[in-house]
N, C-alpha and C positions, 0 to 999 in steps of 0.2 A: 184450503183449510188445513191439509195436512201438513203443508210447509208450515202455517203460522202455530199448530201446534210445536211443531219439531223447533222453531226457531223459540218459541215460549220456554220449552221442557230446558233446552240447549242455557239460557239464558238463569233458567232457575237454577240449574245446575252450578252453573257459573260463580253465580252469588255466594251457595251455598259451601262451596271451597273455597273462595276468598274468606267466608267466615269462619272457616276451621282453620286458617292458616291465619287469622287475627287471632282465635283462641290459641293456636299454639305456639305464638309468638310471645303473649301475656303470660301462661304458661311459666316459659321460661325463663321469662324475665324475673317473672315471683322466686322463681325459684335460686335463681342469682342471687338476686336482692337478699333469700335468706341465709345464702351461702355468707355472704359477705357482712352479712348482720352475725351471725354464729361465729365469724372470724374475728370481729372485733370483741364480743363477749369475752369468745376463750382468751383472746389477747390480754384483754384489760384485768381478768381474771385471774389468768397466769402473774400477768404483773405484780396485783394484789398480793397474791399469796409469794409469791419473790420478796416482796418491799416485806409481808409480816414475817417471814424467815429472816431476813437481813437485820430486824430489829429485835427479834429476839420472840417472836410468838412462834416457834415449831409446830406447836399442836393446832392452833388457827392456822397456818399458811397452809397443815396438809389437810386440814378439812375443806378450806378454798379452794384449794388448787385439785384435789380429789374430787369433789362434786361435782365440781367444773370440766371433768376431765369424762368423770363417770357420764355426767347429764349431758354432753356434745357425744358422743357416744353414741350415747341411748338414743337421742333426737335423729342420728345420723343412718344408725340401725334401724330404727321404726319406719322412718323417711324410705330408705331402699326395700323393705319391708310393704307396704303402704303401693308403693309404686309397681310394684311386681303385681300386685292384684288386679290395677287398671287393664 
């Protein structure tokens, strides 16, 4: 009986790390994902506010291009912020 508990215990155990290395495989993936989402943002952004200086908006391209800059920032800051607490 004591083997089939210790094979039980052995076996729940087992599970239960396979399940925390699925969570922190998703984890990371989310977090890629937002990497790569916030790349394209700032990219397309930057662009924007490039094309409205090119054409003659200075004071729109720096409030695109500044908010843009500010708000990836901020998100990026909170992000490492945020994480340090886990």
């Amino acid at each position: 009986m004591a083997e089939q508990e210790a094979a039980t215990r052995h076996k729940l155990e087992s599970i239960k790390l396979e399940a925390n290395i699925q969570i922190s495989n998703k984890q990371f993936s989310e977090r890629k994902l937002g990497q790569y989402f916030g790349f394209g943002i700032g990219v397309c952004a930057l662009a924007c506010s490039a094309y409205l200086g090119f054409i003659g908006a200075q004071t729109a391209a720096s409030i695109v291009g500044g908010t843009t800059v500010v708000g990836l920032a901020g998100v990026f800051v909170t992000g490492q912020y945020l994480s340090k607490d886990k």
